[in-house]
DSSP file (Angstrom, degrees, kcal/mol; ACC not computed):
  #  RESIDUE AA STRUCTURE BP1 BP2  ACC     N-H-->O    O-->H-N    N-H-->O    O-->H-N    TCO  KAPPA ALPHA  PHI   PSI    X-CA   Y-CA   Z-CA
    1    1 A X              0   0    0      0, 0.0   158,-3.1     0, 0.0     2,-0.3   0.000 360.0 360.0 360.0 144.4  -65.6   -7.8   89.7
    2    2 A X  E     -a  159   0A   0    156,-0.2   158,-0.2     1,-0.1   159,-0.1  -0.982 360.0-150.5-143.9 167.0  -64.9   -6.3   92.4
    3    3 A X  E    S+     0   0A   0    156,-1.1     2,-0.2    -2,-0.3   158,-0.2   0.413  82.7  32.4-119.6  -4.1  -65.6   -6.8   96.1
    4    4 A X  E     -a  161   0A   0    156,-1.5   158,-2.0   155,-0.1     2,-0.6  -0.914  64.0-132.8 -88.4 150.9  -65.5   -3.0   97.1
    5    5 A X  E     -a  162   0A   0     -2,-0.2     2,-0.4   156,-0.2     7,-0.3  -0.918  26.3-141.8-129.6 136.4  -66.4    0.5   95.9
    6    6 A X  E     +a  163   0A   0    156,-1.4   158,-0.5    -2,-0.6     2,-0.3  -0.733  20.4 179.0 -70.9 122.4  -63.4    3.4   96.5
    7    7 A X    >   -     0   0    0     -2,-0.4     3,-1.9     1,-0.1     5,-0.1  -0.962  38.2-110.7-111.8 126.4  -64.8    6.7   97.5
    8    8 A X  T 3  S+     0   0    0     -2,-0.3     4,-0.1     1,-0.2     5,-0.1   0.023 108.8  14.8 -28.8 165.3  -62.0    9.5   98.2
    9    9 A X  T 3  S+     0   0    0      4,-0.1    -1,-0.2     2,-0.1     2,-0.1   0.680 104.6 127.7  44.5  14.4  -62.2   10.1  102.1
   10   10 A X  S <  S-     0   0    0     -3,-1.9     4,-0.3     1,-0.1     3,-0.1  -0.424  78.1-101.8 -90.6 179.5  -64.3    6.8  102.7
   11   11 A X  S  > S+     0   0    0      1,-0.2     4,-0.7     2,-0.2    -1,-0.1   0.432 120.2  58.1 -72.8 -15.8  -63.6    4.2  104.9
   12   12 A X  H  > S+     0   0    0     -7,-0.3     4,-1.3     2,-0.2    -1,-0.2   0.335  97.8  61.4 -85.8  12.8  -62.3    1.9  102.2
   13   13 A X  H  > S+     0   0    0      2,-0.2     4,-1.2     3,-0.1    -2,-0.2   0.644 107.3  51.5 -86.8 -40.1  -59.6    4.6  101.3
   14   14 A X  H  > S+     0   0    0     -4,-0.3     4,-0.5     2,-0.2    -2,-0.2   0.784 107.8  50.4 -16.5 -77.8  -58.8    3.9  104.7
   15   15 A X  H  X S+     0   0    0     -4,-0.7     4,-1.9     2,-0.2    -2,-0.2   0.751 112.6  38.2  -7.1 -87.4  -58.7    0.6  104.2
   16   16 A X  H  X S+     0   0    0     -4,-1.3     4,-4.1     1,-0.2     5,-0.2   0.820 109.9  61.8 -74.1 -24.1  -56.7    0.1  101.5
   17   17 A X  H  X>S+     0   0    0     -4,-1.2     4,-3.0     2,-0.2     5,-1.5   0.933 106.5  45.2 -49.8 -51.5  -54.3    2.9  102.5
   18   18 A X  H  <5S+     0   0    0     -4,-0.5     6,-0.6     1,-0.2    -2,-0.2   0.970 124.0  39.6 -69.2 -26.3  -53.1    1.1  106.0
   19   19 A X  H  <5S+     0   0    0     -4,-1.9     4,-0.4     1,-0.1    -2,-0.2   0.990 120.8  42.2 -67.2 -61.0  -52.8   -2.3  103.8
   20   20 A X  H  <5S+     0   0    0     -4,-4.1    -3,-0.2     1,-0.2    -2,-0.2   0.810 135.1   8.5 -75.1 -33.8  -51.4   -0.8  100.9
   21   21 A X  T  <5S+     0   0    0     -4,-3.0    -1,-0.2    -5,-0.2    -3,-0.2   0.256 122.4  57.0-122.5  -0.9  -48.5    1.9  102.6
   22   22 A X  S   <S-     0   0    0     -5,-1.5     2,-0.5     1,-0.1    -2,-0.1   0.648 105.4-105.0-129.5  28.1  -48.5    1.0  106.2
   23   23 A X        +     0   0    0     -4,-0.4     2,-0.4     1,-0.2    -1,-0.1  -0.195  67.7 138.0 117.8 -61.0  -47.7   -2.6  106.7
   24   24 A X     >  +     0   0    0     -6,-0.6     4,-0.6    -2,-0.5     3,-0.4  -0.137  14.9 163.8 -57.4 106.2  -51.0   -4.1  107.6
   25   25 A X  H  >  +     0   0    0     -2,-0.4     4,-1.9     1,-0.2     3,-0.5   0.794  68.0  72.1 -80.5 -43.2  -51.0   -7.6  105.4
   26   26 A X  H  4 S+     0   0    0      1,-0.2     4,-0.2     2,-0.2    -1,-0.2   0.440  87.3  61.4 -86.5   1.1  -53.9   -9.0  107.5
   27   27 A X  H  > S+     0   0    0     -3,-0.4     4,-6.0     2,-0.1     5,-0.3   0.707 111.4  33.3 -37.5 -66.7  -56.3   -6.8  106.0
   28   28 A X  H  X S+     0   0    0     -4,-0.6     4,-1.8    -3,-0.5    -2,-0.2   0.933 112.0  58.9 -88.1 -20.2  -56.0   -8.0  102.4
   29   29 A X  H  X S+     0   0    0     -4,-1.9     4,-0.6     2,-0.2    -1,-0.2   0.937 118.7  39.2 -55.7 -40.0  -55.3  -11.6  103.4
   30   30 A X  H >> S+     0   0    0      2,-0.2     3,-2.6     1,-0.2     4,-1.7   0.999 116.4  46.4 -42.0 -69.4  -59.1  -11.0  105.3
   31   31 A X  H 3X S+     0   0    0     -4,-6.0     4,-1.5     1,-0.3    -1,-0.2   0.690 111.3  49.2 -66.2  -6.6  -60.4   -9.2  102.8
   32   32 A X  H 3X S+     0   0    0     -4,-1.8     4,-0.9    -5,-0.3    -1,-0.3   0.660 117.1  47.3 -93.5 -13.9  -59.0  -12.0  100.0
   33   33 A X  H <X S+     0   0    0     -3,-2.6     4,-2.1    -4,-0.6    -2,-0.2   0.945 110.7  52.0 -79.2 -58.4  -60.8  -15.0  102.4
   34   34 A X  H  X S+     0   0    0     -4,-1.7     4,-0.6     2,-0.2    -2,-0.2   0.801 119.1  34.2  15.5 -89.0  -63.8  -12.9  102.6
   35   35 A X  H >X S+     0   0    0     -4,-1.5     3,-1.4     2,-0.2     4,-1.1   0.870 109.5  56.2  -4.6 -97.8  -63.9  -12.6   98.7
   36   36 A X  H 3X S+     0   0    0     -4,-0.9     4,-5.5     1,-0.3    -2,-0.2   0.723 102.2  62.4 -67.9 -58.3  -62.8  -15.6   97.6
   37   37 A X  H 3< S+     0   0    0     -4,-2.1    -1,-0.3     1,-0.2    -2,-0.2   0.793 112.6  38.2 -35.6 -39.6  -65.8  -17.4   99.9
   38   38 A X  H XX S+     0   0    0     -3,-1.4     3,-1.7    -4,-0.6     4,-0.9   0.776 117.2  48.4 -91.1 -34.4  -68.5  -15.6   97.8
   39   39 A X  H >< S+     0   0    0     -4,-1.1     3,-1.6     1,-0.3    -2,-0.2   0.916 104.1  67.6 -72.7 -31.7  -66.4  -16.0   93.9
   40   40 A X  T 3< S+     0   0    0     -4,-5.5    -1,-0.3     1,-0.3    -2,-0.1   0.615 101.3  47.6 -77.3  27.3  -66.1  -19.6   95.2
   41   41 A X  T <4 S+     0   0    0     -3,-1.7     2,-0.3    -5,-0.1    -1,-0.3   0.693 103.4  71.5-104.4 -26.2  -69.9  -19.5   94.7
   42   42 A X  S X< S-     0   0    0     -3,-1.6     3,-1.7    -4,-0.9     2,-0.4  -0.808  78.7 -85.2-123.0 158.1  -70.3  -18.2   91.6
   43   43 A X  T 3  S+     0   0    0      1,-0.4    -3,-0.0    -2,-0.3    -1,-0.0  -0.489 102.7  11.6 -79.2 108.4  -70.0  -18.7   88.1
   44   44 A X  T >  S+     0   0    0     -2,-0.4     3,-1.0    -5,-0.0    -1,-0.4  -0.853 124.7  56.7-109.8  15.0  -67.2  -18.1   86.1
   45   45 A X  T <  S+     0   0    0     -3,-1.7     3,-0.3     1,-0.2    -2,-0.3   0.351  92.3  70.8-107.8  13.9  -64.7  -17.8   89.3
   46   46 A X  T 3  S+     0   0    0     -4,-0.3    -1,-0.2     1,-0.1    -3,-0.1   0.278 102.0  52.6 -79.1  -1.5  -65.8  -21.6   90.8
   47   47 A X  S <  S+     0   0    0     -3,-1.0     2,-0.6    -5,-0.2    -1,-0.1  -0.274  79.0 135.3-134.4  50.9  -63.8  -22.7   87.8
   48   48 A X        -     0   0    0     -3,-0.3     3,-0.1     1,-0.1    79,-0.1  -0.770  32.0-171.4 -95.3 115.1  -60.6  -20.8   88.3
   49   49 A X        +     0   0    0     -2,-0.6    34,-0.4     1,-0.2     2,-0.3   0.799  69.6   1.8 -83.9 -27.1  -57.0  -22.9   87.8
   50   50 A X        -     0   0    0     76,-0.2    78,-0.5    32,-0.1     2,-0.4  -0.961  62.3-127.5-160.8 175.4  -54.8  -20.5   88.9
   51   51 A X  B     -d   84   0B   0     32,-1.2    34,-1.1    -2,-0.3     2,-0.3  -0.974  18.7-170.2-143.0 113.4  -54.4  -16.8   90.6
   52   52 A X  E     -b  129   0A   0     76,-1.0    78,-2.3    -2,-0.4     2,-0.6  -0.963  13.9-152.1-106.7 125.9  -51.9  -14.1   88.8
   53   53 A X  E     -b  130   0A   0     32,-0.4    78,-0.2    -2,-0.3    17,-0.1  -0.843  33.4-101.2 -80.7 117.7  -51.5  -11.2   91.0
   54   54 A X        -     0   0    0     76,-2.0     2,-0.3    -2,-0.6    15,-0.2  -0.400  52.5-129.8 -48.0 125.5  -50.7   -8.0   89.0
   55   55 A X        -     0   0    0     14,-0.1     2,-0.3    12,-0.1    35,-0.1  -0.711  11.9-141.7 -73.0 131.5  -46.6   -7.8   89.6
   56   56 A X        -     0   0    0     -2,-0.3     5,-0.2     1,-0.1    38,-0.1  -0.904  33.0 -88.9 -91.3 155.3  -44.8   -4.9   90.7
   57   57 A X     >  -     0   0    0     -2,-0.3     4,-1.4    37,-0.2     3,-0.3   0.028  46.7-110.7 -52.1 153.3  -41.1   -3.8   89.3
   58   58 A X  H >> S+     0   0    0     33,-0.3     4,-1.8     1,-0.2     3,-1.4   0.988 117.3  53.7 -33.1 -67.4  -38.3   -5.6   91.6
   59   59 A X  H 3> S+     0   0    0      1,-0.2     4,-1.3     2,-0.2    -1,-0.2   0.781 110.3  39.8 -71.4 -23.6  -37.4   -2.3   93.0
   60   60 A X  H 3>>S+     0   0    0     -3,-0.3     4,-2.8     1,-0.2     5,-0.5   0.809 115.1  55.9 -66.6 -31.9  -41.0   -1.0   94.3
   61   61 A X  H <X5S+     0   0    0     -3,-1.4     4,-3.4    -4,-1.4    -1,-0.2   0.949 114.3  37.7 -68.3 -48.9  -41.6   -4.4   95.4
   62   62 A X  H  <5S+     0   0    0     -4,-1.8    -2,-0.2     2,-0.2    -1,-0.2   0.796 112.7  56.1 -28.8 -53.7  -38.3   -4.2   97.5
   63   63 A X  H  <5S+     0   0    0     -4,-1.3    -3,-0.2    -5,-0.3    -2,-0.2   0.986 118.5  31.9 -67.3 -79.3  -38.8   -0.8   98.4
   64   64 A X  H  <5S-     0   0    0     -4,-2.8    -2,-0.2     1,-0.1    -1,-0.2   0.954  99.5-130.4 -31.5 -53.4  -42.4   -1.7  100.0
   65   65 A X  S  <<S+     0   0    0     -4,-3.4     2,-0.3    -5,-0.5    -3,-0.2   0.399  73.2  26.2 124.0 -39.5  -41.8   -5.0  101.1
   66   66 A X  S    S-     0   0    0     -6,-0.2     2,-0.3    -5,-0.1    -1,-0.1  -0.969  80.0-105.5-148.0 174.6  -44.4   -7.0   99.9
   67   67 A X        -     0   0    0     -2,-0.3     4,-0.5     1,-0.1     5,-0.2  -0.875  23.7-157.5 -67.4 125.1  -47.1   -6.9   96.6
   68   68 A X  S >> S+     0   0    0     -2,-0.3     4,-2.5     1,-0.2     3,-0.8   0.902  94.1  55.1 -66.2 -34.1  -50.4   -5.9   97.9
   69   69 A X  H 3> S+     0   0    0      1,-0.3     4,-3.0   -15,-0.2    -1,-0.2   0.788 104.6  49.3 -60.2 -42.5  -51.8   -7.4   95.1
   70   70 A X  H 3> S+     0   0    0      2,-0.2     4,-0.9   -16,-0.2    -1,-0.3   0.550 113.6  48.1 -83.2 -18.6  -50.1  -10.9   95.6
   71   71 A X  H <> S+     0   0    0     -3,-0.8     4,-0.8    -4,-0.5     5,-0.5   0.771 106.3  53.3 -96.1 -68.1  -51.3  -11.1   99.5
   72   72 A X  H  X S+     0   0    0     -4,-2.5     4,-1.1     1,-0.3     5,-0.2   0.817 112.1  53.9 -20.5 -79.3  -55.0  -10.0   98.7
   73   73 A X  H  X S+     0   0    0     -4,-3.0     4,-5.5     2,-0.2    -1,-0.3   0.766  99.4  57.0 -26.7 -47.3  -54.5  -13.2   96.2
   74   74 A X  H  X S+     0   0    0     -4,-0.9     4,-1.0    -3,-0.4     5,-0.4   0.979 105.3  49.9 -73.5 -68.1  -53.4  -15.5   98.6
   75   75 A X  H  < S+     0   0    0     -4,-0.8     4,-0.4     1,-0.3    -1,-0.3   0.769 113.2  51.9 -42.0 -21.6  -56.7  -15.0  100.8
   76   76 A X  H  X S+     0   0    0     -4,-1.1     4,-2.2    -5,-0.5    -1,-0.3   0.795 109.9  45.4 -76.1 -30.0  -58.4  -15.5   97.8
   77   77 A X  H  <>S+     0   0    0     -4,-5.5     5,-1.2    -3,-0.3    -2,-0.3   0.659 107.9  51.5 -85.0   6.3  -56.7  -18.5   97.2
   78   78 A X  T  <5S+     0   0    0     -4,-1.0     3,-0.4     3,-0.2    -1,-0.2   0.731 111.1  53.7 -75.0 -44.4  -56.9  -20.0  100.6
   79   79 A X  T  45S+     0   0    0     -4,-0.4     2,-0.5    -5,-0.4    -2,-0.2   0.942 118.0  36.0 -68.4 -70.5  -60.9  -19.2  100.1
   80   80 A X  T  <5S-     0   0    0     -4,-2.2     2,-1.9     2,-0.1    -1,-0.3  -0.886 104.3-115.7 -97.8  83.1  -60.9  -21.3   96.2
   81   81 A X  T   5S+     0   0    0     -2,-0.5     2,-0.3    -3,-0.4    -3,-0.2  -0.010  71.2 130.6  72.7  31.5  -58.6  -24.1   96.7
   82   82 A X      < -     0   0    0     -2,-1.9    -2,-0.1    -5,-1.2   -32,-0.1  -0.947  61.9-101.4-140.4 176.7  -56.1  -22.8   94.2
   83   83 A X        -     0   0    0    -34,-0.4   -32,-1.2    -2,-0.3     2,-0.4   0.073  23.1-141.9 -66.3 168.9  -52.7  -22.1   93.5
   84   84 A X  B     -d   51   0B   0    -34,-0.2     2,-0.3   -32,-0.0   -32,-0.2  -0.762  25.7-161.7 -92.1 168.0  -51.3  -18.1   93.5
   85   85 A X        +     0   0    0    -34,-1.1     3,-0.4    -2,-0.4   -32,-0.4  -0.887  27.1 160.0-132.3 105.0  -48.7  -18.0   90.4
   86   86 A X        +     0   0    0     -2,-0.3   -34,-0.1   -34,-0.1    -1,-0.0   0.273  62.6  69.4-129.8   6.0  -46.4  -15.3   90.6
   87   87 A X  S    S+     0   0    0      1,-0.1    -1,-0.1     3,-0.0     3,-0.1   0.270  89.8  60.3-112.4  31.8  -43.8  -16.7   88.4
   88   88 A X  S    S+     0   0    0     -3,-0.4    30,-0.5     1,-0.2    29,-0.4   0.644 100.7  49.8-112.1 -24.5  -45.6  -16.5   85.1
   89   89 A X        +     0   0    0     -4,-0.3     2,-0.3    27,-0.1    27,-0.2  -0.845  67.7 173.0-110.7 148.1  -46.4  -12.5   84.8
   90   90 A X  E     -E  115   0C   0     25,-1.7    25,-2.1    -2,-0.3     2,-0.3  -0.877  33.9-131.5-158.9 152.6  -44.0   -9.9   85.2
   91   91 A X  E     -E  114   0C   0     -2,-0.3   -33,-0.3    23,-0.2    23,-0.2  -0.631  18.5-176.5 -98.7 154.0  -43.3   -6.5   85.0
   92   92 A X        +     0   0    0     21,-1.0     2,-0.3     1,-0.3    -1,-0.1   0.364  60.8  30.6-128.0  -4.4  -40.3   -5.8   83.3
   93   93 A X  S    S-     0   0    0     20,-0.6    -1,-0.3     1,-0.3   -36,-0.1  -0.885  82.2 -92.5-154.2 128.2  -40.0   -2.1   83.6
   94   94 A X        -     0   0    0     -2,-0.3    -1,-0.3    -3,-0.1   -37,-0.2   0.451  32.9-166.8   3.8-145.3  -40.9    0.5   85.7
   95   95 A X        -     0   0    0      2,-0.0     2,-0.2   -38,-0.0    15,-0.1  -0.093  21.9-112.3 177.5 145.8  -44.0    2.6   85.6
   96   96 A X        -     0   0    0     13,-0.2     2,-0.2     1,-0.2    13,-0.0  -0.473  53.7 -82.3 -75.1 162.8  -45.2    6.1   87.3
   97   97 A X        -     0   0    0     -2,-0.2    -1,-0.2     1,-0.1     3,-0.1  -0.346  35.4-150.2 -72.9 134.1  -47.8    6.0   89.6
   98   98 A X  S >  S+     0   0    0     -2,-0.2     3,-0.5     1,-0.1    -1,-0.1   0.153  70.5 110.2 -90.2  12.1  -51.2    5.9   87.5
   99   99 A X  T 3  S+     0   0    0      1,-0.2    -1,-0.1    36,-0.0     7,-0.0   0.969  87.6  21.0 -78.4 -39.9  -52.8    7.8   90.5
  100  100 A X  T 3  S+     0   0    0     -3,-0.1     2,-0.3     2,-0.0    -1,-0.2   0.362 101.3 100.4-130.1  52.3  -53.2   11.2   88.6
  101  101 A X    <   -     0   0    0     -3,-0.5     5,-0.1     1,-0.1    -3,-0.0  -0.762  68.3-117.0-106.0 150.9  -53.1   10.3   85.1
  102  102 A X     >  -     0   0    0     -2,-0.3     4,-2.2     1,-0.1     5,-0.1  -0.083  40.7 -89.9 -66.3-174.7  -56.3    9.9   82.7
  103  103 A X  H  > S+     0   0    0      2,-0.2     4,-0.9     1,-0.2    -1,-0.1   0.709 125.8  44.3 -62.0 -45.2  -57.2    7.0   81.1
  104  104 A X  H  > S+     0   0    0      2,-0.2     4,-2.5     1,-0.1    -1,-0.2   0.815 113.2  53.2 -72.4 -32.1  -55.2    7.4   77.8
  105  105 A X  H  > S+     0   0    0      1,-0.2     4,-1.8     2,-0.2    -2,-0.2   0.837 115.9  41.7 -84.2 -28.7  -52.0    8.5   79.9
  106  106 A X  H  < S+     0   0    0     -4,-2.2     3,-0.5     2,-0.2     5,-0.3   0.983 109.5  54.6 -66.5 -50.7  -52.5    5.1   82.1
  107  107 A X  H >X S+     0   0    0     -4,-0.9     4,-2.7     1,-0.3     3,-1.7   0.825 114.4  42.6-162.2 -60.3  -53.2    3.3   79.3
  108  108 A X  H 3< S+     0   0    0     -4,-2.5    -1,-0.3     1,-0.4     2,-0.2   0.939 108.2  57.2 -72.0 -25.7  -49.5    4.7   77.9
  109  109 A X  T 3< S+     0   0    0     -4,-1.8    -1,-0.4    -3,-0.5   -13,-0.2  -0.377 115.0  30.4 -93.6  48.5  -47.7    4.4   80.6
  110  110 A X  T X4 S+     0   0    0     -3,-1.7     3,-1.5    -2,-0.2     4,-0.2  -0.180  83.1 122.4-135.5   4.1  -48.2    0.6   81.3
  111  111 A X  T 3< S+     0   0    0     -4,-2.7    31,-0.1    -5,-0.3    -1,-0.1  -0.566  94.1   4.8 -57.8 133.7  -48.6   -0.8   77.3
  112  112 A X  T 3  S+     0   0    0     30,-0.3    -1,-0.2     1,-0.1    31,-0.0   0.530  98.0 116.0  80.3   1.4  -46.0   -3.2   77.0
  113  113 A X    <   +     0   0    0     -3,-1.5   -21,-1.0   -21,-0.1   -20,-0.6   0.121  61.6  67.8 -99.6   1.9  -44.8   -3.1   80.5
  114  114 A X  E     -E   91   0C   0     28,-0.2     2,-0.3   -23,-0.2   -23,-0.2  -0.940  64.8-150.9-135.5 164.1  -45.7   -6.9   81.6
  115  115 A X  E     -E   90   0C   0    -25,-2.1   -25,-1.7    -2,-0.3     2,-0.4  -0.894  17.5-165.8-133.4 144.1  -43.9  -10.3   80.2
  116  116 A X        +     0   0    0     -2,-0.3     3,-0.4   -27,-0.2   -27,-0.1  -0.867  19.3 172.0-141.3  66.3  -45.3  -13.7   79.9
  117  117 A X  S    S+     0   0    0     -2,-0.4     2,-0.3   -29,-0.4     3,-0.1   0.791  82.2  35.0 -70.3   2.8  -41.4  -16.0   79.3
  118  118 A X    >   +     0   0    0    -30,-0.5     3,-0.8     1,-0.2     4,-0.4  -0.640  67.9 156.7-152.9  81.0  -43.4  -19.5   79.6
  119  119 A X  G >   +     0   0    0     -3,-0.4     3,-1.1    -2,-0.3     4,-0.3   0.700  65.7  83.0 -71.0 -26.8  -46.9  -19.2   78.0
  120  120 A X  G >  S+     0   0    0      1,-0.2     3,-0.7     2,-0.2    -1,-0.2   0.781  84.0  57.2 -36.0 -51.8  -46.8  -22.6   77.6
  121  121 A X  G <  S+     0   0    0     -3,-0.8    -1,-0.2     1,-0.2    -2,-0.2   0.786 102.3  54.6 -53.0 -25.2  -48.0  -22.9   81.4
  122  122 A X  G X  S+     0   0    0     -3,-1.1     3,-2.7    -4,-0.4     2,-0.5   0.512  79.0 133.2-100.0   8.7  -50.9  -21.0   81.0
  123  123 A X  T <  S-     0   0    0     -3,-0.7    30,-0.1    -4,-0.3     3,-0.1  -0.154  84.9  -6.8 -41.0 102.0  -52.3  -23.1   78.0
  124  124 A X  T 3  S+     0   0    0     -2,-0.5     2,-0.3     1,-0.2    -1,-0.3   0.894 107.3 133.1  77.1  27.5  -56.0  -24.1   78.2
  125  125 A X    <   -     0   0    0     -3,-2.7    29,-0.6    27,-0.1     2,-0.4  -0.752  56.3-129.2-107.9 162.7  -56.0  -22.5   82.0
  126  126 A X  E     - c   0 154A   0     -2,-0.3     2,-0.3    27,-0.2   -76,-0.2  -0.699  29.3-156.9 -95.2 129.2  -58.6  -20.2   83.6
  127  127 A X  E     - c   0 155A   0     27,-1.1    29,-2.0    -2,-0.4     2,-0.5  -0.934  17.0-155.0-141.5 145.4  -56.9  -17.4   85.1
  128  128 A X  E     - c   0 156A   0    -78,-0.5   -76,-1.0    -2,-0.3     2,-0.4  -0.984  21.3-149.1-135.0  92.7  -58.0  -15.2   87.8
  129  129 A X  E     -bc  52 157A   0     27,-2.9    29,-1.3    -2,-0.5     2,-0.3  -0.825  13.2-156.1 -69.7 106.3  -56.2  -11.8   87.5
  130  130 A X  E     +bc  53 158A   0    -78,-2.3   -76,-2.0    -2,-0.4     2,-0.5  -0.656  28.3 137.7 -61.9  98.5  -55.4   -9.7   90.7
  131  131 A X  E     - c   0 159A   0     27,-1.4    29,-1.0    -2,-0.3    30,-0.2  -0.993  43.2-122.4-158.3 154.8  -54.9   -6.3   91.4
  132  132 A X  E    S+     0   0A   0     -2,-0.5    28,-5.9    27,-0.2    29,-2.0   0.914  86.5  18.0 -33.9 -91.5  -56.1   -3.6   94.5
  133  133 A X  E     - c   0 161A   0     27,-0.2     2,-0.6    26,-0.2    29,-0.2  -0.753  58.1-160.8 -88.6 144.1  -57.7   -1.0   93.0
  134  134 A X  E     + c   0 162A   0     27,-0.9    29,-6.0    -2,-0.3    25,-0.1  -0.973  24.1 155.8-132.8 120.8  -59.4   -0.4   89.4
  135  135 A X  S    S-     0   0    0     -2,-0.6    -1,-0.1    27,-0.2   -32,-0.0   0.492  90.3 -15.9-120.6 -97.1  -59.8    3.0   88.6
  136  136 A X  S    S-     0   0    0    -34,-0.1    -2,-0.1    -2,-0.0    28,-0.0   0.678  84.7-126.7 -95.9  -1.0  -59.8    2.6   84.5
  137  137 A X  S  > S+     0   0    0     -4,-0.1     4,-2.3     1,-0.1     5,-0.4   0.671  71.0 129.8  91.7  14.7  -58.3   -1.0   84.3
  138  138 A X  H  > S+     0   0    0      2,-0.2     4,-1.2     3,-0.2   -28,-0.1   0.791  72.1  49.8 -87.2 -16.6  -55.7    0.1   82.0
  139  139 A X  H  > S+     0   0    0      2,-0.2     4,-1.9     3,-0.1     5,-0.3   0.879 117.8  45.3 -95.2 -52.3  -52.7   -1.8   84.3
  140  140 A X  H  > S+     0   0    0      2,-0.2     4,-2.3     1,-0.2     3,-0.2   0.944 111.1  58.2 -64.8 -32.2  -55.2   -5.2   84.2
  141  141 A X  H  X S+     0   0    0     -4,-2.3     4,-1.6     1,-0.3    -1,-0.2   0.938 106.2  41.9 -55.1 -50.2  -55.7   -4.6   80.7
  142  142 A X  H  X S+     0   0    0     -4,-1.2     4,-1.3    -5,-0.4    -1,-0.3   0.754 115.3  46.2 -80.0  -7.8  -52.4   -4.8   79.9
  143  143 A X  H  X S+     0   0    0     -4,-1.9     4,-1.4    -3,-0.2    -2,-0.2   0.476 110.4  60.8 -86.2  -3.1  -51.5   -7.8   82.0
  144  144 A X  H  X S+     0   0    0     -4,-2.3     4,-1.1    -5,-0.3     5,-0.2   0.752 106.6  43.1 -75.4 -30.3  -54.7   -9.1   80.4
  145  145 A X  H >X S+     0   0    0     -4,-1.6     4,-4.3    -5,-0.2     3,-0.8   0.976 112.8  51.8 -85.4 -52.8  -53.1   -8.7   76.9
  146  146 A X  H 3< S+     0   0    0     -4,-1.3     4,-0.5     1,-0.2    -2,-0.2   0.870 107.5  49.4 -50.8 -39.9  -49.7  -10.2   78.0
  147  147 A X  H 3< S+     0   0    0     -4,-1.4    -1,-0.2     1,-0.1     4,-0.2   0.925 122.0  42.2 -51.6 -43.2  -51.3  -13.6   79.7
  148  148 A X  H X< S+     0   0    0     -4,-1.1     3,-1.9    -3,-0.8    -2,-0.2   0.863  89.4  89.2 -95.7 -54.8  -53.3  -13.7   76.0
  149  149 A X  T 3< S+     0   0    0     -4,-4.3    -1,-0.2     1,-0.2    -3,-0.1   0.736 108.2   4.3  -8.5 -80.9  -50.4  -12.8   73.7
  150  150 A X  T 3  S+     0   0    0     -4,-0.5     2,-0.4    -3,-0.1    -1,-0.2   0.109 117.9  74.5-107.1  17.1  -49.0  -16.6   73.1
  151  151 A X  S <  S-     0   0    0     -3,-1.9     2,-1.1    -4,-0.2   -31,-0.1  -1.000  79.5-114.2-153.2 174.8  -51.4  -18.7   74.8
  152  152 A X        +     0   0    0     -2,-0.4   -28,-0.2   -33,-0.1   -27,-0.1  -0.514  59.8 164.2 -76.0  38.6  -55.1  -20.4   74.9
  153  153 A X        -     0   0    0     -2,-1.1     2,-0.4   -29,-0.2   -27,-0.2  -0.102  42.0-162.8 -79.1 164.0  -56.3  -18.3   78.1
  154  154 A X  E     - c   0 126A   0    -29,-0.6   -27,-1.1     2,-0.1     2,-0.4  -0.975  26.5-168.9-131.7 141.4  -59.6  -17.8   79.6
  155  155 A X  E     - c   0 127A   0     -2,-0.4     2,-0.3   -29,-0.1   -27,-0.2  -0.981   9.9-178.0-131.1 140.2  -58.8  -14.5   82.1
  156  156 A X  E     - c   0 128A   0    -29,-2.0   -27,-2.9    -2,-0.4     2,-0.3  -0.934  19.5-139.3-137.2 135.6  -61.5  -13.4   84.6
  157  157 A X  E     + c   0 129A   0     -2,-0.3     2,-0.4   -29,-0.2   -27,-0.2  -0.938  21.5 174.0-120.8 123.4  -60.5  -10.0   87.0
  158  158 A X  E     - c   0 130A   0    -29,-1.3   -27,-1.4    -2,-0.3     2,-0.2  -0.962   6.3-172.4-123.0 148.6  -61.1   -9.3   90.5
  159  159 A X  E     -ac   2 131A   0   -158,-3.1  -156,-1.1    -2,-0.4   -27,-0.2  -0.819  36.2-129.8-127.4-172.7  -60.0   -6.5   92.6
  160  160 A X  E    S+     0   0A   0    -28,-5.9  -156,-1.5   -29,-1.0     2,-0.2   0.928  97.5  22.7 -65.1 -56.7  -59.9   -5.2   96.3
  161  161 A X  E     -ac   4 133A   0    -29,-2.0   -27,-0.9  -158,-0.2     2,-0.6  -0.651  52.7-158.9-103.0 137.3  -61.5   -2.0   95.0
  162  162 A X  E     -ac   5 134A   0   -158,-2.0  -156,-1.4    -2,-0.2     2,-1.3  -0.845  15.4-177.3-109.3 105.2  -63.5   -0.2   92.2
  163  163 A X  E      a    6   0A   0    -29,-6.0  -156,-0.1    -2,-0.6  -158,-0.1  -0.719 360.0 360.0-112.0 133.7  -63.0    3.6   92.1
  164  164 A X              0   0    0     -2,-1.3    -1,-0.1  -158,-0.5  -157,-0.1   0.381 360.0 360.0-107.5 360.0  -65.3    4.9   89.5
């Protein structure tokens, strides 16, 4: 699901631009309270155990300063009364920006790009998978396949954004 729809030049392009590259945190911490108040209404996301925020590599994370992805989360979890987890998924290599590649060429560039060392935790949990935007899903798809690999998951996907 997600709780917005992306238009080039809209006003959620805006949006997510000043959160994502200029600083503002208290945007997606809103918009994840916001959120998170309406999934805690509905069916399957009232029965959510935990919140994975899609990871970015050490150094981008660095570079930026925070994960958008992982603040959005926390305003959702403030919202549904559960924890964020950001020490079960990780990316473990790099990636180009997916912003003007097709579907197959996202798709190649992040297979195999996220790590799951303690699957064990996520056994018989509901997971609530995190990320900004979803343009073809190919980055949640593959952290969808790493959470799945080696354990008993159920994974349910929100974003900030849909751009379609």
């Amino acid at each position: 699901a997600a709780f917005l729809y992306f238009n080039k030049g809209s006003k959620v392009q805006h949006l997510i631009h000043r959160f994502k590259y200029k600083g503002r945190h208290q945007i997606g911490t809103y918009l994840g309270r916001v959120y998170g108040h309406e999934l805690a209404q509905s069916v399957p996301y009232n029965t959510v155990d935990m919140i994975i925020p899609v990871p970015l590599f050490k150094k981008k994370q660095k570079k930026r300063g925070y994960n958008q992805s992982e603040i959005f989360a926390r305003g959702l979890a403030e919202a549904l009364h559960v924890p964020v987890e950001t020490n079960l998924l990780f990316r473990i290599r790099e990636s180009e920006s997916q912003t003007r590649k097709t579907r197959e060429e996202r798709w190649e560039n992040v297979k195999e790009i996220f790590s799951v060392p303690h699957p064990e935790h996520l056994e018989d949990k509901h997971i609530l998978l995190v990320d900004d935007v979803m343009t073809t899903g190919a980055t949640l798809e593959a952290c969808a396949a790493s959470l799945m690999k080696d354990s008993n998951v159920r994974i349910s996907v929100v974003t900030i954004a849909y751009a379609g």
